[in-house]
mmCIF file of the N, C-alpha and C atoms, coordinates in Angstrom:
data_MODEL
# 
_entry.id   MODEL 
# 
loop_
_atom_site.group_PDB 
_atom_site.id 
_atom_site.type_symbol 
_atom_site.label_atom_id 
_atom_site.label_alt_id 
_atom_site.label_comp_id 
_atom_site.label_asym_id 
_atom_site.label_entity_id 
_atom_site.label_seq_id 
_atom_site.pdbx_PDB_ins_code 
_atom_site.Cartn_x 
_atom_site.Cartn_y 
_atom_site.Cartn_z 
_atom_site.occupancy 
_atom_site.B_iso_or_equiv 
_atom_site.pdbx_formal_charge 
_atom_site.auth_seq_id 
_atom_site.auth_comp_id 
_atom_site.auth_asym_id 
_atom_site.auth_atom_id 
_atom_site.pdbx_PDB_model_num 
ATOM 1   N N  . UNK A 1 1  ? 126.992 197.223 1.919   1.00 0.00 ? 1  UNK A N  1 
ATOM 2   C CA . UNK A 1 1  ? 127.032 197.084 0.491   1.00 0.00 ? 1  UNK A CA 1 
ATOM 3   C C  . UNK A 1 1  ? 125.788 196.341 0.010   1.00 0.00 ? 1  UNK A C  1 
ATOM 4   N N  . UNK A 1 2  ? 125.242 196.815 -0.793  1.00 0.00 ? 2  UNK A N  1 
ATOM 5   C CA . UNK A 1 2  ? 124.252 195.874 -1.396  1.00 0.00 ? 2  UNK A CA 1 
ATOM 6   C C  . UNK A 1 2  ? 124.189 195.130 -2.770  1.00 0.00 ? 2  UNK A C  1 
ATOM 7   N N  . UNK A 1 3  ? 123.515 194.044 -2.821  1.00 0.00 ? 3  UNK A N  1 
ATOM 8   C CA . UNK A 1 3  ? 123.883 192.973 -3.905  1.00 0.00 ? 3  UNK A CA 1 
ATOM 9   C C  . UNK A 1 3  ? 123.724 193.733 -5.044  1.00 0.00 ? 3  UNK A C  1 
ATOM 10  N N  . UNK A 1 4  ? 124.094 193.461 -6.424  1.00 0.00 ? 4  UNK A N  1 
ATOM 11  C CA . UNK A 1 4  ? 123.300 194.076 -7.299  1.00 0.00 ? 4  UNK A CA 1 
ATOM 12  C C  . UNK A 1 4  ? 122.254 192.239 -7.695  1.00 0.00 ? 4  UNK A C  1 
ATOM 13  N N  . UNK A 1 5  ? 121.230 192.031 -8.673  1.00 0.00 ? 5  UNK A N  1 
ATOM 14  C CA . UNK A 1 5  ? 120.741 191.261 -8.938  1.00 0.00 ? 5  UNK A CA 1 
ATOM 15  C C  . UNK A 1 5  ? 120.299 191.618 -10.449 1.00 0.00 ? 5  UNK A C  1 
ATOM 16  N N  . UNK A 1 6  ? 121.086 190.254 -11.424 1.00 0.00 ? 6  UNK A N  1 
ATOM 17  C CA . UNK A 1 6  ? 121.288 190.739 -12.851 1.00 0.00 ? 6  UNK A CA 1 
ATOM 18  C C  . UNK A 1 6  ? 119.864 189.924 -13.104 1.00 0.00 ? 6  UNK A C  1 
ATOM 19  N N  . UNK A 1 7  ? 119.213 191.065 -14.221 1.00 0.00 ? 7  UNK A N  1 
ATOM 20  C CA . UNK A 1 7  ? 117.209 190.739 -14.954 1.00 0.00 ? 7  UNK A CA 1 
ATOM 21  C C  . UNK A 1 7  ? 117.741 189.965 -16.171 1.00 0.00 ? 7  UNK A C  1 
ATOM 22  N N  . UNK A 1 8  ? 117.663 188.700 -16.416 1.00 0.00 ? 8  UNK A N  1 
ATOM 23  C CA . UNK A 1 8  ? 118.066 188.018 -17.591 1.00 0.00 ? 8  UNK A CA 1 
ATOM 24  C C  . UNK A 1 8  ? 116.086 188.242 -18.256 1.00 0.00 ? 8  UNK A C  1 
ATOM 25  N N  . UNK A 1 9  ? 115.716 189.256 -19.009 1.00 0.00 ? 9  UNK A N  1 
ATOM 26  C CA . UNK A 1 9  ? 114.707 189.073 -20.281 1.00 0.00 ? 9  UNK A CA 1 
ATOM 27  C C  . UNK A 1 9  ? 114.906 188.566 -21.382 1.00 0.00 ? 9  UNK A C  1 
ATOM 28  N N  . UNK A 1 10 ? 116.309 187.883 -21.143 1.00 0.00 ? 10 UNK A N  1 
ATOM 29  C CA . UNK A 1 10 ? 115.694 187.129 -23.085 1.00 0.00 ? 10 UNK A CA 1 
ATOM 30  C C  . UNK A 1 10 ? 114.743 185.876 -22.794 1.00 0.00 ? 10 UNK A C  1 
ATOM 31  N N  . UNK A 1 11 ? 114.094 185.690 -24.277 1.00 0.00 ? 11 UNK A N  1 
ATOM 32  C CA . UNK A 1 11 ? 113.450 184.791 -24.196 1.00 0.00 ? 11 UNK A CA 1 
ATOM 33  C C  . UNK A 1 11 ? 113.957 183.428 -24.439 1.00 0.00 ? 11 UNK A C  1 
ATOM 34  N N  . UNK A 1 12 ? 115.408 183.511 -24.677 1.00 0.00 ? 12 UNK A N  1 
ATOM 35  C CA . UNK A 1 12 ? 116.342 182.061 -24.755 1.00 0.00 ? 12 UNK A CA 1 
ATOM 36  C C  . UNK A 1 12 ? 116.134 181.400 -23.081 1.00 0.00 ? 12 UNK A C  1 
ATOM 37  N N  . UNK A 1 13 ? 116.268 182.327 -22.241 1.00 0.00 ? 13 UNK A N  1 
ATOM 38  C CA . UNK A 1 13 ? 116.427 181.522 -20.871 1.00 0.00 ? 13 UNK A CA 1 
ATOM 39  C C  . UNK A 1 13 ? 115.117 181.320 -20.235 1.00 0.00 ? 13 UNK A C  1 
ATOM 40  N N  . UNK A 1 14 ? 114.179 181.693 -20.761 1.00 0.00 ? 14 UNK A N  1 
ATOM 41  C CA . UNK A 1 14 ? 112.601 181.443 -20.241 1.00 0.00 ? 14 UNK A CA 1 
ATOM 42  C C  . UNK A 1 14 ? 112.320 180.348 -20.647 1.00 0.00 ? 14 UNK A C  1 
ATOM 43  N N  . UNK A 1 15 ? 111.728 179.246 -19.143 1.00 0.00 ? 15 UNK A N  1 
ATOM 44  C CA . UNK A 1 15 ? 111.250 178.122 -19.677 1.00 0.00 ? 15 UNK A CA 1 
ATOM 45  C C  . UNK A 1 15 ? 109.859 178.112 -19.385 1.00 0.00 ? 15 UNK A C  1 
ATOM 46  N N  . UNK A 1 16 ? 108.956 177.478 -20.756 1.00 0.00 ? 16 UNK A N  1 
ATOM 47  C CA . UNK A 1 16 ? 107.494 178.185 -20.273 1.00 0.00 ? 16 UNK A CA 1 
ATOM 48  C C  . UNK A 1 16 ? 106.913 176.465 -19.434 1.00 0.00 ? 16 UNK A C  1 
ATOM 49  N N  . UNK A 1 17 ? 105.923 176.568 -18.986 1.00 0.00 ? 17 UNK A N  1 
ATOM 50  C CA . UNK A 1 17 ? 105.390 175.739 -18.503 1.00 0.00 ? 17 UNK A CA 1 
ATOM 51  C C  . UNK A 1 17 ? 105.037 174.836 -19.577 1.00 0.00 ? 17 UNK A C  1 
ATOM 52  N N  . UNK A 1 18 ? 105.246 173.185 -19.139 1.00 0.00 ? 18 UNK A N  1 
ATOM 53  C CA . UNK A 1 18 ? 105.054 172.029 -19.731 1.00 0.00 ? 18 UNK A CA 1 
ATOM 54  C C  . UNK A 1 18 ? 104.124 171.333 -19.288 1.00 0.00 ? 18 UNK A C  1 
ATOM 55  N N  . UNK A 1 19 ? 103.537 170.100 -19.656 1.00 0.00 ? 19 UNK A N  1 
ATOM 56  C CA . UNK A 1 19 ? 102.266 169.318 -19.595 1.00 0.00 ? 19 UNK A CA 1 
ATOM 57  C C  . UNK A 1 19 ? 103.481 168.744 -17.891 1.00 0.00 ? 19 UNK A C  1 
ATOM 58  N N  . UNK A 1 20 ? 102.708 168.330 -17.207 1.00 0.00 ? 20 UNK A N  1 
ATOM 59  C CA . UNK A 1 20 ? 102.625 167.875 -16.092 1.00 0.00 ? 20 UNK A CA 1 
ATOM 60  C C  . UNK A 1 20 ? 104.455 169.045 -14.964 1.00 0.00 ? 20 UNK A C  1 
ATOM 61  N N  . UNK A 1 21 ? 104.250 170.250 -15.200 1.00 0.00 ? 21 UNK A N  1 
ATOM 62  C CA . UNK A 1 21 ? 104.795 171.005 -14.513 1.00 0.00 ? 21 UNK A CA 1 
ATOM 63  C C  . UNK A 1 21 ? 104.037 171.604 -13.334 1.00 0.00 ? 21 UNK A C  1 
ATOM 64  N N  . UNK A 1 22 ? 104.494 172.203 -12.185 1.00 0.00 ? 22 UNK A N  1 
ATOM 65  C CA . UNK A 1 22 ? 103.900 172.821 -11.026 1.00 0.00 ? 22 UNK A CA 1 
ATOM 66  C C  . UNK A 1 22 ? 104.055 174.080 -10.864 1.00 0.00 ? 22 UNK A C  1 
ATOM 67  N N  . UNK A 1 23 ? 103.313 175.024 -10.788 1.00 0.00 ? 23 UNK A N  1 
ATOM 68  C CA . UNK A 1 23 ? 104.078 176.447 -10.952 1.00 0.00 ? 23 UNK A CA 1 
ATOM 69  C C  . UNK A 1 23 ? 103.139 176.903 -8.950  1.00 0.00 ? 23 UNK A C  1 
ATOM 70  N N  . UNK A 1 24 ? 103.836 177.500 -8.618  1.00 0.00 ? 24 UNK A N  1 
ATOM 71  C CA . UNK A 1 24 ? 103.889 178.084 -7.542  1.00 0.00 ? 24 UNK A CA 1 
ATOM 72  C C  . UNK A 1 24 ? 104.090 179.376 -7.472  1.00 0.00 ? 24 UNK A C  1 
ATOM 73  N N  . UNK A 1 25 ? 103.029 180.424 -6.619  1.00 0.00 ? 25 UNK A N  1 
ATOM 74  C CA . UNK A 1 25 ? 103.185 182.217 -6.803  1.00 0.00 ? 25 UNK A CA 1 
ATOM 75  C C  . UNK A 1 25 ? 103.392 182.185 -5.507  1.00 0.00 ? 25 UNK A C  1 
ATOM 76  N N  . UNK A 1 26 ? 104.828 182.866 -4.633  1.00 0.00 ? 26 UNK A N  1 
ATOM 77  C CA . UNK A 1 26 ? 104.798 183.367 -3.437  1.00 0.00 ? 26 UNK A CA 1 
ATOM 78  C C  . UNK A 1 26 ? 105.270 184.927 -3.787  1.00 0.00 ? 26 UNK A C  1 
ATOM 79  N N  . UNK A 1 27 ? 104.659 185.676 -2.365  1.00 0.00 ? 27 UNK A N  1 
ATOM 80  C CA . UNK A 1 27 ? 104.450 187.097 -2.859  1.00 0.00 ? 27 UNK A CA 1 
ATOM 81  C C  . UNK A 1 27 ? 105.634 187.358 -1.794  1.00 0.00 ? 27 UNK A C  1 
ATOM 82  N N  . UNK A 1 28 ? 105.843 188.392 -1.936  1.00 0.00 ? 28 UNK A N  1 
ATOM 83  C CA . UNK A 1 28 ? 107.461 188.714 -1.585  1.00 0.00 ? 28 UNK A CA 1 
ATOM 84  C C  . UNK A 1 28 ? 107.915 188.880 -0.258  1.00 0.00 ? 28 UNK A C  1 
ATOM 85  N N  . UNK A 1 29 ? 106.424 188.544 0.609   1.00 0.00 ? 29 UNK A N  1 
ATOM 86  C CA . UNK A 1 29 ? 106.558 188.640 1.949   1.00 0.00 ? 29 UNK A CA 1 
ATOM 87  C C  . UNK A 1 29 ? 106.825 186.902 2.331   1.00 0.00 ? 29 UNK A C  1 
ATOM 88  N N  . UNK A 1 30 ? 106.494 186.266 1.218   1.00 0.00 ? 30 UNK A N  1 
ATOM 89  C CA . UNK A 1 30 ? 106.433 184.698 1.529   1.00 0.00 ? 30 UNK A CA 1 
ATOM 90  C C  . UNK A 1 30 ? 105.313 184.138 1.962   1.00 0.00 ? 30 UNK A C  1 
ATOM 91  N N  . UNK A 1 31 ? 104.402 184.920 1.353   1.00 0.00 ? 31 UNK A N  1 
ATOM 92  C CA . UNK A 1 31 ? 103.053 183.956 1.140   1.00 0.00 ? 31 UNK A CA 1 
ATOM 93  C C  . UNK A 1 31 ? 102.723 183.418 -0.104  1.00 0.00 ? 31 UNK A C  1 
ATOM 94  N N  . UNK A 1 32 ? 102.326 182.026 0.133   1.00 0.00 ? 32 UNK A N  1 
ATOM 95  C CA . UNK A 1 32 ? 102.054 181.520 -0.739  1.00 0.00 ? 32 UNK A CA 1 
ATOM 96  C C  . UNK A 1 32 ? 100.392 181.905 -1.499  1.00 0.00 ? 32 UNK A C  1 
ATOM 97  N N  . UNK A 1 33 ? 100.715 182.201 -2.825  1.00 0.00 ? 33 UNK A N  1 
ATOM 98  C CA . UNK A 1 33 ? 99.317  183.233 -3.557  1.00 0.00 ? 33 UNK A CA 1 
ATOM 99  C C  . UNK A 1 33 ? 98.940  182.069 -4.009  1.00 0.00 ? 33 UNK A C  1 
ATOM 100 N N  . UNK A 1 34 ? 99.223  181.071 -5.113  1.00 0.00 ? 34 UNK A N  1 
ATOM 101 C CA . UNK A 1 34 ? 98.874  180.079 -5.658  1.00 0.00 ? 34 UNK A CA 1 
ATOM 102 C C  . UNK A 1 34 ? 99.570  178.834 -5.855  1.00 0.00 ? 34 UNK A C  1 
ATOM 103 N N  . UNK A 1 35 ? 98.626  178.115 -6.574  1.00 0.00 ? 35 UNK A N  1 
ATOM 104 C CA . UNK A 1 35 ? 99.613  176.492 -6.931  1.00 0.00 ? 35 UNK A CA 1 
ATOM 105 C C  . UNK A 1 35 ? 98.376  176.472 -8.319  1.00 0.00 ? 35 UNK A C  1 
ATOM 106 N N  . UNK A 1 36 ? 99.434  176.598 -9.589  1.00 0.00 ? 36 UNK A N  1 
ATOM 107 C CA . UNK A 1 36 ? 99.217  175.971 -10.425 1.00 0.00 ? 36 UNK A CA 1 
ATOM 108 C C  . UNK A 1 36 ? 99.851  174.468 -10.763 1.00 0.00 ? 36 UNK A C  1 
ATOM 109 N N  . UNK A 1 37 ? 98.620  173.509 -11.199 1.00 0.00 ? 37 UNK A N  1 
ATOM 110 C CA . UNK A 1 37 ? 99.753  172.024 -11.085 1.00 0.00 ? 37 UNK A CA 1 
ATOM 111 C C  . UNK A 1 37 ? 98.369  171.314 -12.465 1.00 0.00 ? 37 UNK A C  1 
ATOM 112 N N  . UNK A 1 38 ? 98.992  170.453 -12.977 1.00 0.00 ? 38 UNK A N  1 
ATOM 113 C CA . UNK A 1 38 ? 97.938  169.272 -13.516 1.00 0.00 ? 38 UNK A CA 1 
ATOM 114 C C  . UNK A 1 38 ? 97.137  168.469 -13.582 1.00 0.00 ? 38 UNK A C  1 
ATOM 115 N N  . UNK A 1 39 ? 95.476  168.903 -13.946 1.00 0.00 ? 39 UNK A N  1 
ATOM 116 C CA . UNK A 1 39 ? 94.620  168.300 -13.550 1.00 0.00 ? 39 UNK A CA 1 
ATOM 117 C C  . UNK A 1 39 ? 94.888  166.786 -13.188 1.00 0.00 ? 39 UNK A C  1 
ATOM 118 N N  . UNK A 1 40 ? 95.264  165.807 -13.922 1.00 0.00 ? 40 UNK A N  1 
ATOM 119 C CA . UNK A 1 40 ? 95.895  164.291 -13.998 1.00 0.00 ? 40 UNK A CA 1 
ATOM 120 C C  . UNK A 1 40 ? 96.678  163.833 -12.887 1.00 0.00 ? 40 UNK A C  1 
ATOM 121 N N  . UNK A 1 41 ? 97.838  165.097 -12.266 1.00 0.00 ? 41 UNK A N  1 
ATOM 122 C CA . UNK A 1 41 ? 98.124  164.702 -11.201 1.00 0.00 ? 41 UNK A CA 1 
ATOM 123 C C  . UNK A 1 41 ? 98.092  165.669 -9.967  1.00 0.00 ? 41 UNK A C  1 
ATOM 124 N N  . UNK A 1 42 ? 96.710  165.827 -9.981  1.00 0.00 ? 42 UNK A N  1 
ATOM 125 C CA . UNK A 1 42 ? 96.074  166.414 -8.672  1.00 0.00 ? 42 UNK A CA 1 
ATOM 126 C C  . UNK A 1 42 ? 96.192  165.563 -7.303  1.00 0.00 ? 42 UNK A C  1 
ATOM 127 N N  . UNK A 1 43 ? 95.453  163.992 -7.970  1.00 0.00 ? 43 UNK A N  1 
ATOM 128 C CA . UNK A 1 43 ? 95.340  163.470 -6.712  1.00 0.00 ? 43 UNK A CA 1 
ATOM 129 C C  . UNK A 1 43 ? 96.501  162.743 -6.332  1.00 0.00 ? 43 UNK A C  1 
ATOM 130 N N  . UNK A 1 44 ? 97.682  162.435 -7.095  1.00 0.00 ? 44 UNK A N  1 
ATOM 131 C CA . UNK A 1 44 ? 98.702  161.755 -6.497  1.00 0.00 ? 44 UNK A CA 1 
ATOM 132 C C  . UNK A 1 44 ? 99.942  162.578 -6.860  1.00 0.00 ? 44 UNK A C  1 
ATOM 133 N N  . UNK A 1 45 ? 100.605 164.075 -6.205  1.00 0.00 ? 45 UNK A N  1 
ATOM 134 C CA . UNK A 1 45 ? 101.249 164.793 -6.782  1.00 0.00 ? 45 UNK A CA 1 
ATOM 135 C C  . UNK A 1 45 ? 102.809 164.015 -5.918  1.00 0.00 ? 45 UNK A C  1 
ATOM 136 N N  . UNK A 1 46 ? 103.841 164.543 -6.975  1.00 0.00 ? 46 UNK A N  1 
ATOM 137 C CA . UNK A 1 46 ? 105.039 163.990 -6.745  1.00 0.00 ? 46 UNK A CA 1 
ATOM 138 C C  . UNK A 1 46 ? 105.733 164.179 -4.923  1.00 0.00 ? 46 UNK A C  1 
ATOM 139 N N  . UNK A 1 47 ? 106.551 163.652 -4.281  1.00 0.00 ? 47 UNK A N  1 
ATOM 140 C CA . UNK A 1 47 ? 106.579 163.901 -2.582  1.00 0.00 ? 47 UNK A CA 1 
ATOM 141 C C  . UNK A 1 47 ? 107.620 165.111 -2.965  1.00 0.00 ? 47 UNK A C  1 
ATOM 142 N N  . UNK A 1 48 ? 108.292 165.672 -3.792  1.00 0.00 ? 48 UNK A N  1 
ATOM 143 C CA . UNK A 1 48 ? 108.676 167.305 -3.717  1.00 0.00 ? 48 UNK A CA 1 
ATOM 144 C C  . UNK A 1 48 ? 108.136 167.994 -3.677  1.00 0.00 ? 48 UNK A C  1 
ATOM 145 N N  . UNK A 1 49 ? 106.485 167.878 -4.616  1.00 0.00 ? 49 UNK A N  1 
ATOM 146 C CA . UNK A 1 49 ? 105.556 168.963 -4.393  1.00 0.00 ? 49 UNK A CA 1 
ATOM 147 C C  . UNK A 1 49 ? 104.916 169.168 -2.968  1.00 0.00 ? 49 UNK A C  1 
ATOM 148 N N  . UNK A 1 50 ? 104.447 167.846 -2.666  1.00 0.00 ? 50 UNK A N  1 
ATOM 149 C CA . UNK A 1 50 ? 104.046 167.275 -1.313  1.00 0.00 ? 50 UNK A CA 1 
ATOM 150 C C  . UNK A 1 50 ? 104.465 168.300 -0.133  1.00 0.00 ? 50 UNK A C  1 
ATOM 151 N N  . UNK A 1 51 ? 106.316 168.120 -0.551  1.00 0.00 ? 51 UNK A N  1 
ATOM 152 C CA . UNK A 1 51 ? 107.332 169.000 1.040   1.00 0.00 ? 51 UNK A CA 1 
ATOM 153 C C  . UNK A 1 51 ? 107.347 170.177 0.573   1.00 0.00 ? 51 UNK A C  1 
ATOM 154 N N  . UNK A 1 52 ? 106.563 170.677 -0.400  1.00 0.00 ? 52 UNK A N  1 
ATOM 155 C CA . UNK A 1 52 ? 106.866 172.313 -0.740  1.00 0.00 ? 52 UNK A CA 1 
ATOM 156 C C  . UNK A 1 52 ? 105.516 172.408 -0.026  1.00 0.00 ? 52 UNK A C  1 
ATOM 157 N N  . UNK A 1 53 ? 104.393 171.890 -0.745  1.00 0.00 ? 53 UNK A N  1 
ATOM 158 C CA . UNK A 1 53 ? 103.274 172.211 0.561   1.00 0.00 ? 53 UNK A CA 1 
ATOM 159 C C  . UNK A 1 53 ? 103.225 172.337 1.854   1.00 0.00 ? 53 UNK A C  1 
ATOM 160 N N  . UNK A 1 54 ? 103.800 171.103 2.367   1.00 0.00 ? 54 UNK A N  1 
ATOM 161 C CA . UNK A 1 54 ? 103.974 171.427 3.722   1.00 0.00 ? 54 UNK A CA 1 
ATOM 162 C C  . UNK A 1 54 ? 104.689 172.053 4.376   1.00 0.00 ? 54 UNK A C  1 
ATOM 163 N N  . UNK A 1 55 ? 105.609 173.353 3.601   1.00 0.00 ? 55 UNK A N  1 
ATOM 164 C CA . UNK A 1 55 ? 106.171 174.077 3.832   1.00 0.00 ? 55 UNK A CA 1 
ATOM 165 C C  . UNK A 1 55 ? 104.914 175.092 4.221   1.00 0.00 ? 55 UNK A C  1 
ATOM 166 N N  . UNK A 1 56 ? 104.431 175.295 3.416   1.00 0.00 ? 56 UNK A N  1 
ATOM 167 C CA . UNK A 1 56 ? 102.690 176.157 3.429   1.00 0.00 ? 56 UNK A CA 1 
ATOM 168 C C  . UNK A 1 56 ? 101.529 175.887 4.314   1.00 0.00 ? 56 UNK A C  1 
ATOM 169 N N  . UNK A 1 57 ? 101.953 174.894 4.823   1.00 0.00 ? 57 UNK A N  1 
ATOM 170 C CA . UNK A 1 57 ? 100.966 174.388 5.566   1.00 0.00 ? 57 UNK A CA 1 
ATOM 171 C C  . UNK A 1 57 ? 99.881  173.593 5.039   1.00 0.00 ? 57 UNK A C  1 
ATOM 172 N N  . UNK A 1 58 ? 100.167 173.175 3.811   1.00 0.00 ? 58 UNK A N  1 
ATOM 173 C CA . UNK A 1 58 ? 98.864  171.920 3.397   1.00 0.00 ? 58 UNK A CA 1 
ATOM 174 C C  . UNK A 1 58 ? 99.023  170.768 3.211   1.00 0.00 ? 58 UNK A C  1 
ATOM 175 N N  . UNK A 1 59 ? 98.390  169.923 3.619   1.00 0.00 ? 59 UNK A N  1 
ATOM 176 C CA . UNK A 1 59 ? 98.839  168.668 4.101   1.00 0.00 ? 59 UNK A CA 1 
ATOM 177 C C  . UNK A 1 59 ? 98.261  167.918 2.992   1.00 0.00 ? 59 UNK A C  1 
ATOM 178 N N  . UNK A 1 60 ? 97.460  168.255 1.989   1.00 0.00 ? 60 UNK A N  1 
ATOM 179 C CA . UNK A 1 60 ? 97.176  168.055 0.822   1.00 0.00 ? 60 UNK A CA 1 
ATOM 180 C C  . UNK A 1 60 ? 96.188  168.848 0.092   1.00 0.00 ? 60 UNK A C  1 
ATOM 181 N N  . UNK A 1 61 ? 96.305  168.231 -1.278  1.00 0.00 ? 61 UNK A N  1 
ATOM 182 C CA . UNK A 1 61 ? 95.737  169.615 -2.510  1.00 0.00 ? 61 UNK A CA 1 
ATOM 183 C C  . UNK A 1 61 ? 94.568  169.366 -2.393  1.00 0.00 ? 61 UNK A C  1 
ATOM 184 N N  . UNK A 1 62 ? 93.890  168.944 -1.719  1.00 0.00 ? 62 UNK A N  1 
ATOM 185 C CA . UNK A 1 62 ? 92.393  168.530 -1.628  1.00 0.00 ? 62 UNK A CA 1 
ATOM 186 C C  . UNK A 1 62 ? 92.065  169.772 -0.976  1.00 0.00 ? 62 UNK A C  1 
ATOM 187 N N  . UNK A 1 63 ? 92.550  169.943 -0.194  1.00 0.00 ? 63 UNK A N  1 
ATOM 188 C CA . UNK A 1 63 ? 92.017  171.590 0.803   1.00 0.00 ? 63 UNK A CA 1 
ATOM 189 C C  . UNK A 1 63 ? 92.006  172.547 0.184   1.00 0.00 ? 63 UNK A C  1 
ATOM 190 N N  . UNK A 1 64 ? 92.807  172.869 -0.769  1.00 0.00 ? 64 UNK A N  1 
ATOM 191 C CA . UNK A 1 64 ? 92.536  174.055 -1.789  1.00 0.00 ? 64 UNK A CA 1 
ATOM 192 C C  . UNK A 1 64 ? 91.198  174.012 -2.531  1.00 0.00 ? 64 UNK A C  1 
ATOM 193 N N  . UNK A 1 65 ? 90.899  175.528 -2.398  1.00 0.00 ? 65 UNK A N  1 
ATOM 194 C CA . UNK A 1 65 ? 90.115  175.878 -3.416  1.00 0.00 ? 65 UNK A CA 1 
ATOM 195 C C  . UNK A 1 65 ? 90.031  176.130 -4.985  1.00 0.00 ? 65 UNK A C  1 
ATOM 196 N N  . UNK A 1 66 ? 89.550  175.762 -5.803  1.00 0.00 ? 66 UNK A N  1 
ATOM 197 C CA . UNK A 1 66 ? 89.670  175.770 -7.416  1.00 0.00 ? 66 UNK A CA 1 
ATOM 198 C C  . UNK A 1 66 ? 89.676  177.535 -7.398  1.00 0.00 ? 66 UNK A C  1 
ATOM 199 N N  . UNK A 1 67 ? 91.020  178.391 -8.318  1.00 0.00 ? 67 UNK A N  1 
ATOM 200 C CA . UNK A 1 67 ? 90.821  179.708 -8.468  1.00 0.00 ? 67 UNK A CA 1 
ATOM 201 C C  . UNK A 1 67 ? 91.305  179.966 -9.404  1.00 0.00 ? 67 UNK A C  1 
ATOM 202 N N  . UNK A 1 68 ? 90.792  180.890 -10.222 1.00 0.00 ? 68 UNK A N  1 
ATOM 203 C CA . UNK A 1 68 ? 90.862  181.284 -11.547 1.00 0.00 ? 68 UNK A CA 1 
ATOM 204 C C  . UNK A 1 68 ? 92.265  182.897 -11.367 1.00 0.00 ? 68 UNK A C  1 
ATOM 205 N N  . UNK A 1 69 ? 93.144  182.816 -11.943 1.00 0.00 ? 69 UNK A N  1 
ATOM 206 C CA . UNK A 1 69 ? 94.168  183.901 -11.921 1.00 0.00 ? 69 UNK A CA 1 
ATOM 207 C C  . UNK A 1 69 ? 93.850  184.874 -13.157 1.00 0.00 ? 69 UNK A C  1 
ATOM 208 N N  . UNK A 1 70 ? 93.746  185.978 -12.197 1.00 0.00 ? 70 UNK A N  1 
ATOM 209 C CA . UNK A 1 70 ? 93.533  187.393 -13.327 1.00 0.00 ? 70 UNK A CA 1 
ATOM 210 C C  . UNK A 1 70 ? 94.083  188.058 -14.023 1.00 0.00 ? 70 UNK A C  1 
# 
C-alpha cells in the first residue's frame, strides 16, 4: 500500500523566512545543496544548527563556500 502525502498550497500555512532564521536545501537523495543562515550569526551559529551540520559533515560554517542560488 502506499502513503498518500496531502500538498497544503495555501499561503496561510507558509512561513516565509525571518531575520535570524536558517534555511537548509537537501535534494531528495539526501544531499545537502545549501545552507542559507544570517550574516550576524555566521560566526557563532546556534548548537542545533551546529548538529544539523554535523550531520553533513561540517564541522563548521567557515568551510563553506559563499554561493549565490539561481
Amino acid at each position: 500500500m502506499s502513503e498518500e502525502v496531502e500538498n497544503h498550497d495555501d499561503d496561510e500555512d507558509y512561513e516565509e523566512f525571518e531575520e535570524g532564521d536558517y534555511g537548509f536545501i537537501i535534494s531528495a537523495n539526501g544531499e545537502l545543496k545549501t545552507i542559507m543562515f544570517p550574516e550576524d550569526l555566521f560566526y557563532d551559529p546556534p548548537s542545533e544548527v551546529k548538529r544539523i551540520c554535523k550531520i553533513f559533515g561540517i564541522k563548521n560554517l567557515h568551510q563553506l563556500e559563499p554561493r549565490t542560488l539561481h
